[in-house]
MIMARLUM-813812 format. One record per residue (C-alpha): x, y, z; residue in one letter. Coordinates in steps of 0.25 Angstrom, whole numbers, padded with zeros to 4 digits, always signed. Layout:
<rs>
XYZA;...
</rs>
This chain:
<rs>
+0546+0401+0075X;+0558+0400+0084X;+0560+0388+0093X;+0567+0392+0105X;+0573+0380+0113X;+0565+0377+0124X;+0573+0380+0135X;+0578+0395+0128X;+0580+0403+0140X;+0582+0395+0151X;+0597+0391+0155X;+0602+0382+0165X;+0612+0390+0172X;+0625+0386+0180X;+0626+0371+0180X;+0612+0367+0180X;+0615+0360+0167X;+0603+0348+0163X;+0610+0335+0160X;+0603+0324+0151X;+0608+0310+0153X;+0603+0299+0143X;+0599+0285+0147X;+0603+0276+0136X;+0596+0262+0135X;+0586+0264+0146X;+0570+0267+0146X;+0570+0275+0161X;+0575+0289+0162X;+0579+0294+0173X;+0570+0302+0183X;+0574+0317+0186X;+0572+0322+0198X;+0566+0335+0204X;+0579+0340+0212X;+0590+0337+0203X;+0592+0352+0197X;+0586+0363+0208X;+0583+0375+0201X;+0592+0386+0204X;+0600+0380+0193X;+0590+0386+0182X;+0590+0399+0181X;+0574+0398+0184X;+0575+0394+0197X;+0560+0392+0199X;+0560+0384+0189X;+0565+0369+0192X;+0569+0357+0182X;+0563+0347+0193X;+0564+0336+0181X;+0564+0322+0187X;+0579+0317+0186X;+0590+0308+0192X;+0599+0317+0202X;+0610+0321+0191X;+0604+0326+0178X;+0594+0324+0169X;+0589+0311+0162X;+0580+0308+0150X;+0578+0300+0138X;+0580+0310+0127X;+0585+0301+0118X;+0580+0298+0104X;+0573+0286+0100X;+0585+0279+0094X;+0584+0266+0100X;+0576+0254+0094X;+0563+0258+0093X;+0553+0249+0101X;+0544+0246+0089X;+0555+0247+0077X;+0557+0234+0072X;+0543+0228+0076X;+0536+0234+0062X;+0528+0222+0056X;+0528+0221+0040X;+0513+0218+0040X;+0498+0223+0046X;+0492+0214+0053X;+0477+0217+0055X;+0469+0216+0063X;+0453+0209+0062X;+0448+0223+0065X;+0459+0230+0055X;+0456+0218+0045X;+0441+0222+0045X;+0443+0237+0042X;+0452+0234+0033X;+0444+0225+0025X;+0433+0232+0027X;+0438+0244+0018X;+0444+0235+0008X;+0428+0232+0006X;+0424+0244+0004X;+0437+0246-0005X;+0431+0232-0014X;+0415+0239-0013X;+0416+0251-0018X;+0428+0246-0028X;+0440+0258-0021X;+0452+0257-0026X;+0456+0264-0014X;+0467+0260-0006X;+0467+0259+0008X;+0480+0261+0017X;+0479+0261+0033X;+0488+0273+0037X;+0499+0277+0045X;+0499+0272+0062X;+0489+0262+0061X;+0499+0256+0051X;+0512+0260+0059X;+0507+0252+0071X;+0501+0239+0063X;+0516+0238+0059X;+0522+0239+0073X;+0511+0230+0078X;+0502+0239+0086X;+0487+0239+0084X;+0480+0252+0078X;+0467+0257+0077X;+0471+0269+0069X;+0467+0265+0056X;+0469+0276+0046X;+0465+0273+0031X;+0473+0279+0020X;+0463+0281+0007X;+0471+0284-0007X;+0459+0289-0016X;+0449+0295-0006X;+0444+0302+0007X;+0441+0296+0020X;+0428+0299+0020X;+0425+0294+0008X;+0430+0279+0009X;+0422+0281+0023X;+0409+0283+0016X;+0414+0270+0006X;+0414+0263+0018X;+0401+0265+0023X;+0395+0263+0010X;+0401+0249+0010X;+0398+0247+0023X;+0381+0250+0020X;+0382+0241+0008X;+0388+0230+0017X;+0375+0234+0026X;+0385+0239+0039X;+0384+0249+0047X;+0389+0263+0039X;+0401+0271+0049X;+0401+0284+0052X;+0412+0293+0045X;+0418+0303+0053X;+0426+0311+0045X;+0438+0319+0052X;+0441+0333+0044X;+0456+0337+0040X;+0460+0347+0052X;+0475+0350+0047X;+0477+0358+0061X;+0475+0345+0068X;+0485+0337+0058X;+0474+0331+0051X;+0476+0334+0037X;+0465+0325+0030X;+0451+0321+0032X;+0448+0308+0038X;+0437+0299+0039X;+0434+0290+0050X;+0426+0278+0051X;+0423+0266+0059X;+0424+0251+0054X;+0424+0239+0062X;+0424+0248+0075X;+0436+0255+0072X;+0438+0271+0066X;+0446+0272+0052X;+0451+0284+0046X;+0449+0286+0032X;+0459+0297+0024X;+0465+0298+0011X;+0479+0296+0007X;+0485+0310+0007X;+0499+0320+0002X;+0503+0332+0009X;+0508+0345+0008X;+0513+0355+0017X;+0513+0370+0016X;+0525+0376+0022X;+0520+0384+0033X;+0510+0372+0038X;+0507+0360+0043X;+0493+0357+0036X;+0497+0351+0022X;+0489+0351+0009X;+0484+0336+0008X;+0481+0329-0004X;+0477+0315-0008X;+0489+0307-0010X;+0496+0292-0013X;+0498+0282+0000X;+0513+0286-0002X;+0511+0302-0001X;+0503+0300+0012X;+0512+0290+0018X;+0524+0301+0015X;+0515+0312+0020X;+0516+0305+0034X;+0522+0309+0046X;+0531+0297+0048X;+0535+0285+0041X;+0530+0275+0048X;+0517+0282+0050X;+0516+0281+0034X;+0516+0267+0031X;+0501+0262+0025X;+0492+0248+0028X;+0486+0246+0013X;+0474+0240+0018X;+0469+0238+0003X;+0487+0228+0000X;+0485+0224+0016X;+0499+0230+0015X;+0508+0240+0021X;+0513+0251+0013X;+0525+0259+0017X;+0527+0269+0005X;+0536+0279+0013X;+0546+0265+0011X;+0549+0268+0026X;+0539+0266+0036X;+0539+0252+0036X;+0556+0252+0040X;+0555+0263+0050X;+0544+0257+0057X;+0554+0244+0059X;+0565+0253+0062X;+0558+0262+0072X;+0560+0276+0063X;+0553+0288+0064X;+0554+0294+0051X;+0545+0304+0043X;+0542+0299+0026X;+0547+0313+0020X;+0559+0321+0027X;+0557+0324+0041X;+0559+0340+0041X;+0549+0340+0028X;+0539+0331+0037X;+0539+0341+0049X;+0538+0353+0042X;+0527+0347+0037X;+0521+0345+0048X;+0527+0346+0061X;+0518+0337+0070X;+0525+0324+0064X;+0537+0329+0071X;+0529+0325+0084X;+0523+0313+0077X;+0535+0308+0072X;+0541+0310+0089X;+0527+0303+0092X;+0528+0291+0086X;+0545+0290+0087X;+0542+0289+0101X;+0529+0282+0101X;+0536+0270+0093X;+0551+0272+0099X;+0556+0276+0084X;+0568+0282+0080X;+0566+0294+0075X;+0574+0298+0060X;+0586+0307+0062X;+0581+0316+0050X;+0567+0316+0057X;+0574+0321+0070X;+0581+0330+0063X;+0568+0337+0057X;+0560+0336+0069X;+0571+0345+0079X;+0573+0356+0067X;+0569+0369+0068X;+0559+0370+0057X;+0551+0357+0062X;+0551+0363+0077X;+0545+0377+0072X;+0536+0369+0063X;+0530+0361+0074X;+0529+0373+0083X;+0523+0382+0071X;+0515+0371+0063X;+0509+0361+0073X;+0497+0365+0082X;+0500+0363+0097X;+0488+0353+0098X;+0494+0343+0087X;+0508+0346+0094X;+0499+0342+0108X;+0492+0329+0104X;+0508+0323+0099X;+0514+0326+0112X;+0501+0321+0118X;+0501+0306+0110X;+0518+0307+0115X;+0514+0308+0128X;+0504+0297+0126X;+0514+0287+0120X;+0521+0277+0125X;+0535+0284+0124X;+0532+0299+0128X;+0546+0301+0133X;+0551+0299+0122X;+0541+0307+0111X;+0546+0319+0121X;+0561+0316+0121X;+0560+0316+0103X;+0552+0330+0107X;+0564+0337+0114X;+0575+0328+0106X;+0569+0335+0094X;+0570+0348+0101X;+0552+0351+0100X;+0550+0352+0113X;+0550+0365+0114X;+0539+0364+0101X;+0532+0355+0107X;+0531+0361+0121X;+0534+0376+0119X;+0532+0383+0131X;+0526+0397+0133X;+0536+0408+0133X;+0534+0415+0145X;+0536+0403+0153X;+0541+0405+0166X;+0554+0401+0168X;+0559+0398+0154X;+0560+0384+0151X;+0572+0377+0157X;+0584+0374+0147X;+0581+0360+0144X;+0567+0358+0149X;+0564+0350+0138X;+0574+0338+0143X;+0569+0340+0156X;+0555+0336+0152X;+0558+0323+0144X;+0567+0319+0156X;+0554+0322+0166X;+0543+0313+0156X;+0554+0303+0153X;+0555+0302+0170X;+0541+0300+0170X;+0538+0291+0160X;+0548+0283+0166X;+0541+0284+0180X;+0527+0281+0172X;+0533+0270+0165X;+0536+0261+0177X;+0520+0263+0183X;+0515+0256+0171X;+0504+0261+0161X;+0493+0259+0168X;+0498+0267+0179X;+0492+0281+0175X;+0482+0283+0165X;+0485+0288+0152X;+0482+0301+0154X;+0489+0302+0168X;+0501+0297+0159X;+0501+0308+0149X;+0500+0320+0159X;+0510+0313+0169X;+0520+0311+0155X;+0515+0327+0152X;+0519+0332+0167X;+0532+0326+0167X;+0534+0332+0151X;+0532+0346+0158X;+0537+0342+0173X;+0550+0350+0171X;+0541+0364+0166X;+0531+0364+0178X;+0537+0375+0183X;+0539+0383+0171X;+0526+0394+0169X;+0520+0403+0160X;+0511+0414+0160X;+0496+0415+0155X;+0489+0427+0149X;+0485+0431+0163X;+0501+0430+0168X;+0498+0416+0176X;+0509+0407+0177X;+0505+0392+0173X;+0514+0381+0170X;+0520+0380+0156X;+0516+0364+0158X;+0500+0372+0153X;+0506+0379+0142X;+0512+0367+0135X;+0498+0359+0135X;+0489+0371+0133X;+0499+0378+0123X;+0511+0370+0117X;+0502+0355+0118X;+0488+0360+0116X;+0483+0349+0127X;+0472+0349+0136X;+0470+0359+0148X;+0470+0349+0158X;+0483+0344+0153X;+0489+0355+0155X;+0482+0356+0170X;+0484+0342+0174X;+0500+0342+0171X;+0502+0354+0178X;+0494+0347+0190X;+0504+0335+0190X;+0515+0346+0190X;+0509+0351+0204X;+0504+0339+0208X;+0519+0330+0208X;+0524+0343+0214X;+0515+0343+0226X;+0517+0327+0225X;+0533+0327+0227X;+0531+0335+0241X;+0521+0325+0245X;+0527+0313+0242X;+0538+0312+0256X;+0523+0313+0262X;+0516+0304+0254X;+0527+0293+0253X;+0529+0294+0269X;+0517+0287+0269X;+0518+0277+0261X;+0531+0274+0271X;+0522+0275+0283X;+0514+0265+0278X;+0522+0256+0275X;+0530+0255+0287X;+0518+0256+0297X;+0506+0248+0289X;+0496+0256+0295X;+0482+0256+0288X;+0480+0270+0288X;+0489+0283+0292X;+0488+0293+0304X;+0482+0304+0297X;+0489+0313+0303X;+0502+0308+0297X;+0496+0308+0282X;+0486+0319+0283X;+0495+0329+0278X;+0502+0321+0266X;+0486+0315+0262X;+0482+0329+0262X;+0492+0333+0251X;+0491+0323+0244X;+0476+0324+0244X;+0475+0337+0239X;+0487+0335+0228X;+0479+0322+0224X;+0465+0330+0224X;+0473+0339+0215X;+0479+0330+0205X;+0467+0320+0205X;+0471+0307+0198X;+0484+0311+0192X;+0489+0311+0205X;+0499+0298+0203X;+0504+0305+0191X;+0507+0318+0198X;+0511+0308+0208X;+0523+0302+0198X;+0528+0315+0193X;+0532+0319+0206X;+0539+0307+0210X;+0548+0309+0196X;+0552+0321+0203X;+0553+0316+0217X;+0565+0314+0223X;+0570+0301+0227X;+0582+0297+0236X;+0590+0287+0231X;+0597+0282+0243X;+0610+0292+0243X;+0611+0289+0228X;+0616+0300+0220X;+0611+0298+0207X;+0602+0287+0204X;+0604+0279+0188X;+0595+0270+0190X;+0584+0276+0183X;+0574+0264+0187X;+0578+0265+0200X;+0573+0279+0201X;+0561+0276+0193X;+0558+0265+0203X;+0558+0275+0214X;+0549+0285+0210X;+0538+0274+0206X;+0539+0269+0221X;+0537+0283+0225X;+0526+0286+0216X;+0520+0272+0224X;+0524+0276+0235X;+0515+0288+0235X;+0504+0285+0227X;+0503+0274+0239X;+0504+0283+0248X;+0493+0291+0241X;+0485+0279+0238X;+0485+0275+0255X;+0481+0289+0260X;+0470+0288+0251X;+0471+0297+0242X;+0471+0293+0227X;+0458+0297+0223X;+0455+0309+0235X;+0453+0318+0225X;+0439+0310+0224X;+0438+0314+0239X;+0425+0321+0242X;+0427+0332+0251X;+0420+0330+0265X;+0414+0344+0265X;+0409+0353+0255X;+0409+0368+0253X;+0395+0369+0259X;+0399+0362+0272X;+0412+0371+0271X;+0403+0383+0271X;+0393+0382+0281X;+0405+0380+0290X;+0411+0391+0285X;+0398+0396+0285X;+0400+0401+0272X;+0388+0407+0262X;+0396+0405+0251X;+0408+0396+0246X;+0422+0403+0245X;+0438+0402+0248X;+0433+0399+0263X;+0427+0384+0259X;+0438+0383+0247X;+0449+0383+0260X;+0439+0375+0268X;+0438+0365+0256X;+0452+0362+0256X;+0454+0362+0272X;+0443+0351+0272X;+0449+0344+0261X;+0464+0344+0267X;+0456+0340+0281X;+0449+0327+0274X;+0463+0322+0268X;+0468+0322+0280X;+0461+0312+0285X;+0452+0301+0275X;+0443+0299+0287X;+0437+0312+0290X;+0423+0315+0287X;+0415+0324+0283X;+0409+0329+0295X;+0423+0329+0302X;+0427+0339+0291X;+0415+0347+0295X;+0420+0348+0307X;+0433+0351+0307X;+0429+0362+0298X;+0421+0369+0308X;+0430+0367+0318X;+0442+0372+0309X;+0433+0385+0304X;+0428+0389+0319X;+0442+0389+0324X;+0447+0398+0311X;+0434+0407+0315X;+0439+0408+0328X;+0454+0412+0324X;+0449+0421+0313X;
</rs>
């Protein structure tokens, strides 16, 4: 399968030429703005790169992680337990001591990983050297009815090798909390796939097996001793490495999804990822082995965990740095125009703008998922005017493509991105209104408006908020990423934090504005009159396009003015219907 590069056919022509600066030592990026490239200078000139920027070029962090790691350094020598984690745990040695097993019982991979960096975990995997899961389960259970306890239910959770899960697992609860039970197991892979013949195995061959050192290290819960028998999990979890147990390029072939597992954790823990390991990930044979050998839905839940971590920006940046962004986000080939040359830069620079933005709200700002679509609506900010056609020729944005198609992500995904899209477009042309307000209000300290000076701005904006619903804030800070902002005859501003600052009292400056016409919640606003009222008036036997319009004019009437009733809706229809009658 050939892997063109993303932006093939499309060419920047005369001297619209995309300019990266890098920011060294600094955690804000700076903020691109909607007019700094018009779009006669592609040769697509309905399409437009409105990425958020500062007046002369581009900006992003597309660096590596090659600085000190945030967490490197910090990894302990020994577990500590906790009362809960000590009562498993001795729990199963019980049952080891009744039944008189030999069996050794080794806690696996994250769960590990985190103990030594001194993070809680639940996920408690348990690692069995002579037998299934579901066996030692059943042991349990046995001991646990001799002891005259209460026996657990087993679930037991089939091998699915589509789904990455190669091995049988058993789950059960002790002490309130669910523990996985699977054997210790080898691999090998066939050539032309990803699923691998597995077989029972030694600690060490499972460990190797792993996608990533530090994800291979063992808790022997029998010793009360950490076991590292790669001999480098331990070092690179002080030193902040990202490195694979066999040779990389043999590891991704392999399978290809630890490529975006070993971008995941890289950015989750701010590691440094291994040179060779890079090398591998950005070849040619791993890119068409991820695009050939990885099902879209697993490629769609690692982008989805990226976009849920704490460092997204940067889980996107390894992405394009290792040139898979076009595997990870292919778009469909009759899209309309082509891609723009460089795109890809384009759209780390817009989420790293907006993370930058989100970042000085504060985490409790937005709601987790309003923070992954916002996150996903600057990803694909610079293609939401890039089309494709269905099977029935209609044109729909390419931002539904990638999460139906490339990401294998839920509809309303896809429709609630595209909405924010629409919405902080319809948001930008609102704002010199909205923000006109919030300056009247101030100066003049009136407790309420003339509402004939705000009815126009509050009906806009109560139809765009009854569209958007409760992601309005979040369409609401996309648009002001894109806004332009004067900087008081300053040609260029470098003072990323400056800018920053800017938008966030202009995002305040409107939600407030918002917020004092009453409308945060209007789409909850029942209307005052119904479709039966509209077609007695209307004197109407059935419903139709007639009561849709009048729906709408009576909606538009109401938001104009908060105080008006219902039965001064009524009338103002009848009125407004008997002098069309008498026009038509």
């Amino acid at each position: 399968m050939a892997l063109p590069p993303y932006s093939l056919n499309m060419k920047v022509v005369l001297n619209a030429t995309i300019k990266l600066q890098f920011f060294a030592s600094t955690s804000l990026s700076p903020i691109f703005r909607l007019h700094s490239f018009p779009a006669t200078q592609f040769r697509h000139s309905s399409f437009k790169p409105n990425i958020l920027g500062f007046h002369k070029g581009f900006s992003c962090r597309a660096t590596m992680a090659g600085s000190s790691s945030s967490l490197s350094g910090q990894a302990k020598d020994e577990i500590s337990l906790t009362d809960k984690e000590n009562q498993i745990f001795e729990r199963l040695l019980q049952v080891l001591c009744h039944f008189n097993l030999q069996t050794q019982l080794r806690v696996a991979g994250g769960w590990v990983r985190d103990k030594l960096l001194g993070k809680d975990s639940s996920d408690i995997d348990i690692a069995l050297d002579d037998m299934m899961g579901k066996e030692f389960c059943e042991k349990v259970n046995e001991y646990l009815s001799f002891a005259g306890e209460e026996i657990q239910g087993i679930a037991v959770i089939q091998c699915n090798p589509d789904q990455s899960k190669h091995l049988e697992t058993a789950r059960m609860k002790l002490f309130g909390e669910w523990i996985d039970f699977v054997n210790l197991r080898s691999e090998t892979y066939n050539k032309n796939s990803r699923i691998p013949t597995m077989e029972f195995g030694s600690a060490e061959q499972d460990a190797y097996r792993r996608d990533l050192t530090i994800n291979s290290l063992f808790y022997n819960i029998n010793k009360k001793s950490v076991e590292d028998f790669t001999g480098r999990g331990l070092s690179d979890l002080r030193s902040g490495k990202i490195v694979t147990p066999l040779p990389p390029k043999e590891t991704f072939l392999d399978d290809p999804l630890r490529v975006l597992r070993a971008i995941r954790f890289g950015a989750r823990f701010c590691f440094e990822m291994d040179e060779e390991l890079k090398e591998a990930a950005a070849s040619d044979e791993v890119r068409v082995a991820l695009a050939d050998k990885i099902s879209r839905e697993r490629i769609g839940d690692e982008i989805d965990l990226m976009i849920f971590g704490k460092h997204p920006v940067q889980a996107m940046t390894y992405i394009r740095s290792l040139q898979l962004f076009c595997v990870v986000f292919p778009l469909p080939s009759n899209s309309e125009p082509a891609a723009l040359e460089g795109c890809d830069r384009l759209c780390i620079a817009s989420v790293d703008a907006a993370w930058n933005l989100l970042e000085l709200f504060g985490c409790t700002a937005f709601t987790d998922e309003q923070r992954r679509l916002y996150l996903y609506s600057a990803l694909f900010y610079p293609l939401r005017e890039i089309v494709y056609r269905d099977n029935k020729g209609k044109k729909i944005p390419v931002a539904n493509y990638i999460f139906l198609n490339s990401l294998k992500l839920k509809v309303n995904d896809s429709k609630m991105v595209i909405s924010l899209h629409n919405a902080s477009e319809s948001f930008i042309s609102l704002i010199p209104s909205l923000t006109e307000i919030k300056t009247a209000e101030a100066g003049n300290r009136r407790e309420k408006f003339d509402v004939t000076v705000t009815s126009k701005p509050r009906i806009c904006a109560g139809l765009l908020l009854r569209e958007i619903k409760s992601f309005w804030r979040v369409a609401l800070l996309i648009s002001t990423l894109s806004y332009p902002i004067d900087f008081d005859r300053a040609e260029v501003s470098e003072d990323k934090q400056l800018e920053l600052g800017l938008r966030r009292n202009l995002f305040t400056t409107v939600e407030s504005a918002i917020v004092r016409l009453g409308l945060e919640n209007v789409w909850e606003m029942k209307p005052l009159v119904n479709g039966r009222e509209i077609m007695t008036i209307l004197q109407l036997k059935t419903g139709g396009p007639q009561v849709s319009e009048w729906q709408q004019k009576s909606l538009e009437w109401q938001l104009a003015d908060p105080n008006r009733t219902s039965q001064q809706c009524l009338d103002w229809m009848r009125e407004s219907h008997s002098k069309r009658s008498k026009l038509g």
